[in-house]
RORO-297478 format. One line per 2 residues: number of its first residue (from 1); for each residue x, y, z of C-alpha. Coordinates in pm, whole numbers, plus 50000, padded with zeros to 5 digits. Layout:
NUM> X Y Z; ...
This chain:
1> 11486 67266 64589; 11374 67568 64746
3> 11005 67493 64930; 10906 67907 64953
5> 10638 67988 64694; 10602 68302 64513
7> 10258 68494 64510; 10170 68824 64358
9> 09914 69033 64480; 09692 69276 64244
11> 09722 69515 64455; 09911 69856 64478
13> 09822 69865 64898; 10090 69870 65027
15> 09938 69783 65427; 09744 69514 65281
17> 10045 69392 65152; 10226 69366 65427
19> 09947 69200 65627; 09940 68935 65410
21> 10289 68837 65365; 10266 68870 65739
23> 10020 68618 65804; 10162 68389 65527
25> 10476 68418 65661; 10831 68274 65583
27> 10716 68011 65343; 10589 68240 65120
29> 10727 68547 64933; 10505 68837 64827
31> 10483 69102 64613; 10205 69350 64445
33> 10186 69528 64150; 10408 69852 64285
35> 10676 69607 64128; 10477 69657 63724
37> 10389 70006 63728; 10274 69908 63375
39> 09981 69710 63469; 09690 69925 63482
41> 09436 69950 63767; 09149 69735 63743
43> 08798 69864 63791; 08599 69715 64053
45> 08240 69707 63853; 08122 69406 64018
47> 07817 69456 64279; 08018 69165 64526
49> 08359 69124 64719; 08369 68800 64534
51> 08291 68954 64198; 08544 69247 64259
53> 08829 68974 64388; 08780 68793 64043
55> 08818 69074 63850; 09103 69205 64011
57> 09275 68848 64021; 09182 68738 63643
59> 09289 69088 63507; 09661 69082 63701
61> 09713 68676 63602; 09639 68705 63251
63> 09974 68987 63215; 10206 68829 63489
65> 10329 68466 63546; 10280 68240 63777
67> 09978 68241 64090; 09807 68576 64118
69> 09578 68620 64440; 09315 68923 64439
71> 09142 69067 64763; 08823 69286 64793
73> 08715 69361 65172; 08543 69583 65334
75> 08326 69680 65639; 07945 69611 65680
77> 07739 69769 65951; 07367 69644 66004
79> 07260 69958 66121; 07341 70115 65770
81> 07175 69800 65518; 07512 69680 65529
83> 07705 69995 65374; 07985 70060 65340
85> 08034 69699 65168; 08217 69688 64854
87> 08247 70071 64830; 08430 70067 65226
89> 08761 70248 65055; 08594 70512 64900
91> 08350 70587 65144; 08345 70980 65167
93> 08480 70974 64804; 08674 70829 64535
95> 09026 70959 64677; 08900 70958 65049
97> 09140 70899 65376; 09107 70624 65599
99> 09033 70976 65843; 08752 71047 65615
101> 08576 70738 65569; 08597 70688 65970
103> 08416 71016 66000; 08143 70981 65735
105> 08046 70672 65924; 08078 70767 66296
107> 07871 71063 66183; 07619 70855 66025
109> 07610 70628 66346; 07601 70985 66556
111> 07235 70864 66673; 07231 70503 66638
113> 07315 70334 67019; 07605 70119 67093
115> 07390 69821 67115; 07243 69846 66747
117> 07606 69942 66583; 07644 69566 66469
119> 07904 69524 66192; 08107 69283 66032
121> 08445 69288 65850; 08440 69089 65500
123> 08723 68970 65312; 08718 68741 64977
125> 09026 68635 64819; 09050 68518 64470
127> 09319 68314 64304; 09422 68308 63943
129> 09656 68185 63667; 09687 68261 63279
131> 09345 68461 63312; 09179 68149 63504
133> 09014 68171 63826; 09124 67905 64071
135> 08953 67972 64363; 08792 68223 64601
137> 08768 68213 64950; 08611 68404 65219
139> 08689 68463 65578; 08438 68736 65776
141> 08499 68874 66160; 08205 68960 66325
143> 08232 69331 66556; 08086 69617 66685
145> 08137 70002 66605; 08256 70235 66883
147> 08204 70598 66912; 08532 70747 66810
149> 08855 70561 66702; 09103 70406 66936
151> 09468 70300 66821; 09720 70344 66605
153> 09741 69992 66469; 09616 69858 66084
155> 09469 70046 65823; 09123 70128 65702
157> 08826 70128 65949; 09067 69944 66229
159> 09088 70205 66487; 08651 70195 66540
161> 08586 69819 66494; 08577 69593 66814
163> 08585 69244 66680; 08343 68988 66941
165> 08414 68877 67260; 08758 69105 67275
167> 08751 69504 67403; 08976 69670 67189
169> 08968 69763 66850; 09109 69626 66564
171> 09399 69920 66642; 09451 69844 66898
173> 09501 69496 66935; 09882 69340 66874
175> 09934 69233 66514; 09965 68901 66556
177> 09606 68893 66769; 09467 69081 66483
179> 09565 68811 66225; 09485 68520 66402
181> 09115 68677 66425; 09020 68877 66125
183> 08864 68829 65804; 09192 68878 65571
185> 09374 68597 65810; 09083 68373 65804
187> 09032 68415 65438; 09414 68381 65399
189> 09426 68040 65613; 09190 67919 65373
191> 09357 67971 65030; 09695 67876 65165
193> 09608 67517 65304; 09509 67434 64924
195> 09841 67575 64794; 09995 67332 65096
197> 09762 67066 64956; 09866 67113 64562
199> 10224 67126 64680; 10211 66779 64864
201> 10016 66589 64571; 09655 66644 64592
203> 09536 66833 64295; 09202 66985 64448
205> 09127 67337 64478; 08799 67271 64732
207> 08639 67484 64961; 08726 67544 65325
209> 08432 67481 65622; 08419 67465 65948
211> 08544 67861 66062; 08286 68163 66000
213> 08344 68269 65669; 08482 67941 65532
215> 08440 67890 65184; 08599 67806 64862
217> 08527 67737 64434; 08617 67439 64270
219> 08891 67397 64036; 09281 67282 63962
221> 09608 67421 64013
């Protein structure tokens, strides 16, 4: 009996895909909705990563079988009351490049010192079945923003974020550095030491403590 489980992700990203099947790895096998072309885009209308995540999640499980995990992320900078947040992908618009967003924001940073350009990477994950939220979890990374971006690694705000105590940006830092660090692989970590649990007896779907970020609903596979 074959011990790799299947997880779809409502998601049509295909570098967030990637990343995650990357930092599940070989005992998992991924794949998003670029496989159901028929499934419909879900609209993020919730005001929260969490909210957005459980929409996303709910929406996919209730047309496909089996686990469906959700994820809403995004970039918060203290400088800016926490914007981008939820709207971090559509920044400088609702069909806006990664190029774009990064601009909008260094621009609106232009004048705010190195010192003060505090930010944090957020990422929640939901997971669903039949329509049924399992669980969310949340993993966060904290950072600073640099003036202008710096490698050609990740996606998304990567190239200008400098995760704490490290130099380099999220771009350019090694993949497997970035995983072990961020807020997707510490959100990830989370979600897949309760599918581990479920698959070795114990029912639980509990939270996660301990790391930044660590957190978790109850429920039941």
């Amino acid at each position: 009996m074959s011990n790799v489980q299947h997880l779809i992700v409502a998601t049509r990203n295909a570098h967030k895909t990637r990343e995650i099947q990357r930092i599940l790895g070989a005992d998992f096998v991924v794949r998003d909705l670029s496989a159901y072309p028929e499934i419909p885009e879900t609209v993020e209308s919730g005001k929260t990563f969490e909210e957005n995540a459980t929409l996303k999640a709910t929406a996919a499980s209730r047309q496909l079988p089996g686990l469906v995990v959700a994820d809403d992320s995004g970039l918060e900078v203290d400088a800016l009351g926490g914007a981008p947040g939820i709207y971090s992908a559509r920044y400088a618009g609702q069909n806006a490049t990664d190029k774009e967003n990064i601009d909008k924001l260094l621009e609106e940073l232009a004048r705010i010192e190195r010192a003060k350009r505090s930010a944090r990477f957020r990422c929640v994950i939901a997971l669903a079945r039949e329509g049924k939220l399992l669980g969310t979890f949340e993993g966060v990374v904290e950072g600073m923003i640099v003036d202008s971006p710096r490698g050609t690694n990740g996606f998304g705000y990567d190239p200008i974020f400098v995760p704490r105590e490290f130099e380099q940006t999220f771009g350019e830092l090694p993949a497997e550095v970035k995983d072990r660090i961020s807020h997707r692989g510490r959100a990830i970590r989370l979600f897949a030491a309760v599918l581990a649990n479920r698959k070795t007896g114990n029912q639980g779907l509990g939270g996660g403590g301990g790391a930044p970020g660590g957190g978790g609903a109850p429920g039941c596979c």
